[in-house]
C-alpha positions as CSV (number, residue, x, y, z in Angstrom):
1,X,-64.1,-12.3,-16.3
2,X,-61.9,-9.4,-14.8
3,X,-58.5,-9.1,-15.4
4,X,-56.0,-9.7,-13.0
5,X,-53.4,-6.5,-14.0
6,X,-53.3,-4.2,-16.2
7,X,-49.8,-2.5,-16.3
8,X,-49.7,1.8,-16.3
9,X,-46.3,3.5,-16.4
10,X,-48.1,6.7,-15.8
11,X,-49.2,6.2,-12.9
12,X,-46.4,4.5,-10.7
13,X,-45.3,6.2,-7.6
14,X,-43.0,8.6,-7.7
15,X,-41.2,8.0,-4.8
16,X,-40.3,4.2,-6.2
17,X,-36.9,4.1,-8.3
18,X,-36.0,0.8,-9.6
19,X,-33.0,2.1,-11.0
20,X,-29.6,0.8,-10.5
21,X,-28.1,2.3,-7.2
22,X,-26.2,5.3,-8.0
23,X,-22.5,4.6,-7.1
24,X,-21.5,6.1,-3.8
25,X,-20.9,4.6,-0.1
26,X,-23.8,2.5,1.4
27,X,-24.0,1.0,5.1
28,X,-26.1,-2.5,4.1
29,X,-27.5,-5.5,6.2
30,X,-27.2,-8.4,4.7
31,X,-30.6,-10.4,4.9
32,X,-30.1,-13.4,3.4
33,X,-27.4,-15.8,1.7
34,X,-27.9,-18.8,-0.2
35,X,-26.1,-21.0,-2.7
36,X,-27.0,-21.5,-6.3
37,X,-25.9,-23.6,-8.9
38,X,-26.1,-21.9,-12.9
39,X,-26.9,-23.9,-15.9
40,X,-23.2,-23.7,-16.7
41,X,-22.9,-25.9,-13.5
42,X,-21.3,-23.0,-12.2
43,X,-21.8,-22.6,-8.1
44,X,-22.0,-19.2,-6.6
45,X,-23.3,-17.7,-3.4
46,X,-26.3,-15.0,-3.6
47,X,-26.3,-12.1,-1.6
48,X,-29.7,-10.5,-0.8
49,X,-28.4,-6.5,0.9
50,X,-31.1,-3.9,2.1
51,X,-29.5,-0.2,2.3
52,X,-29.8,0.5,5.8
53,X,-32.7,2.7,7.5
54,X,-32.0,5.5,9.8
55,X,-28.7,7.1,8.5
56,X,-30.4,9.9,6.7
57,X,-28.5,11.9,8.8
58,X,-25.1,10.7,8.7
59,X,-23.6,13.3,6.9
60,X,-21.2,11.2,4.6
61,X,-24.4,8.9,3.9
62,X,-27.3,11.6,3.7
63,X,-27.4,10.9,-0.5
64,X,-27.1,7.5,-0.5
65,X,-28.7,5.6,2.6
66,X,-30.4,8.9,2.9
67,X,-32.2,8.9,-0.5
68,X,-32.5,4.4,-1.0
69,X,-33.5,3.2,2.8
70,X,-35.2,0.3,2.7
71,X,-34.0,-0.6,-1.1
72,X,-33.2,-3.9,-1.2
73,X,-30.6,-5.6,-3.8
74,X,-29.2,-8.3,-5.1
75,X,-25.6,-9.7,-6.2
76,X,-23.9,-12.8,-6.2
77,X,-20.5,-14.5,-6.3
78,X,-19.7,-17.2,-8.6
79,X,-17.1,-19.6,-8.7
80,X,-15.2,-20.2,-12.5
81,X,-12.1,-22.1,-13.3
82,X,-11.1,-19.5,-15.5
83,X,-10.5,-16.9,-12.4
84,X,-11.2,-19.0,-9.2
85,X,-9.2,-16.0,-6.9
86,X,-12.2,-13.8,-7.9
87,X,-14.4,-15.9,-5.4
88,X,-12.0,-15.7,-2.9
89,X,-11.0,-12.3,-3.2
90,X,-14.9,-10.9,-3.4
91,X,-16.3,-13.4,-0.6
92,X,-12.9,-12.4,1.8
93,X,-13.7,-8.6,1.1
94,X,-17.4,-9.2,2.1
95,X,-16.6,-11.0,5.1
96,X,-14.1,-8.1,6.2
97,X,-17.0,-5.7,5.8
98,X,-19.4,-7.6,7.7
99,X,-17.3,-7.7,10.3
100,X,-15.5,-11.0,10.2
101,X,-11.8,-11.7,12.4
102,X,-8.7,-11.5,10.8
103,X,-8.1,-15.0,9.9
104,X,-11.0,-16.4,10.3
105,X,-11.2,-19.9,8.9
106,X,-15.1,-20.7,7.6
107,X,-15.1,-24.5,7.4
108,X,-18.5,-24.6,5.3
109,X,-21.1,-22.6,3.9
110,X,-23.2,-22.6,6.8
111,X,-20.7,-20.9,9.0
112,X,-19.6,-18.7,6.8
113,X,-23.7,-17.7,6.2
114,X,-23.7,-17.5,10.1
């Protein structure tokens, strides 16, 4: 029987860095949003964000969309009764930098997903 992987740290491409983003100023698309629930019973809302393609020459964005097109990351926001503004404050700065109106009023998750 043949094995099915054998893992090789010397010999993973180069061009492949699975580090943690280095800080700095990224243009992302969001690609998808879902809801979860934690063991704690904790709810939150999962954000899957792919640096965006094509800005390699954008001056202020030539190191960092530039050098991670095409990486693709997670984050999410959860909700806690011990600092329930957090969720509001995080989701409300998100939807400002997608693009959202000023005073926009999301009635459920789906429209706010939308």
């Amino acid at each position: 029987m043949t094995d099915f992987l054998k893992t090789d740290y010397d010999h993973l491409p180069e061009a492949n860095n699975y580090d943690a983003l280095p800080t700095g100023t990224y243009e992302v698309i969001i690609k998808d949003i879902i809801e979860k629930q934690a063991t704690t019973g904790n709810s939150g809302i999962r954000f899957q964000l792919e640096v965006r393609r094509g800005l390699d020459q954008e001056e202020d964005l030539d190191n960092t969309n530039g050098k991670y097109a095409g990486r693709v990351f997670f984050t999410a926001v959860w909700n806690s009764e011990k600092n329930p503004e957090y969720r509001f404050t995080t989701l409300n700065a998100i939807a400002v930098a997608a693009g959202a109106s000023n005073k926009r009023v999301y009635t459920n998750f789906d429209e706010f997903k939308e």
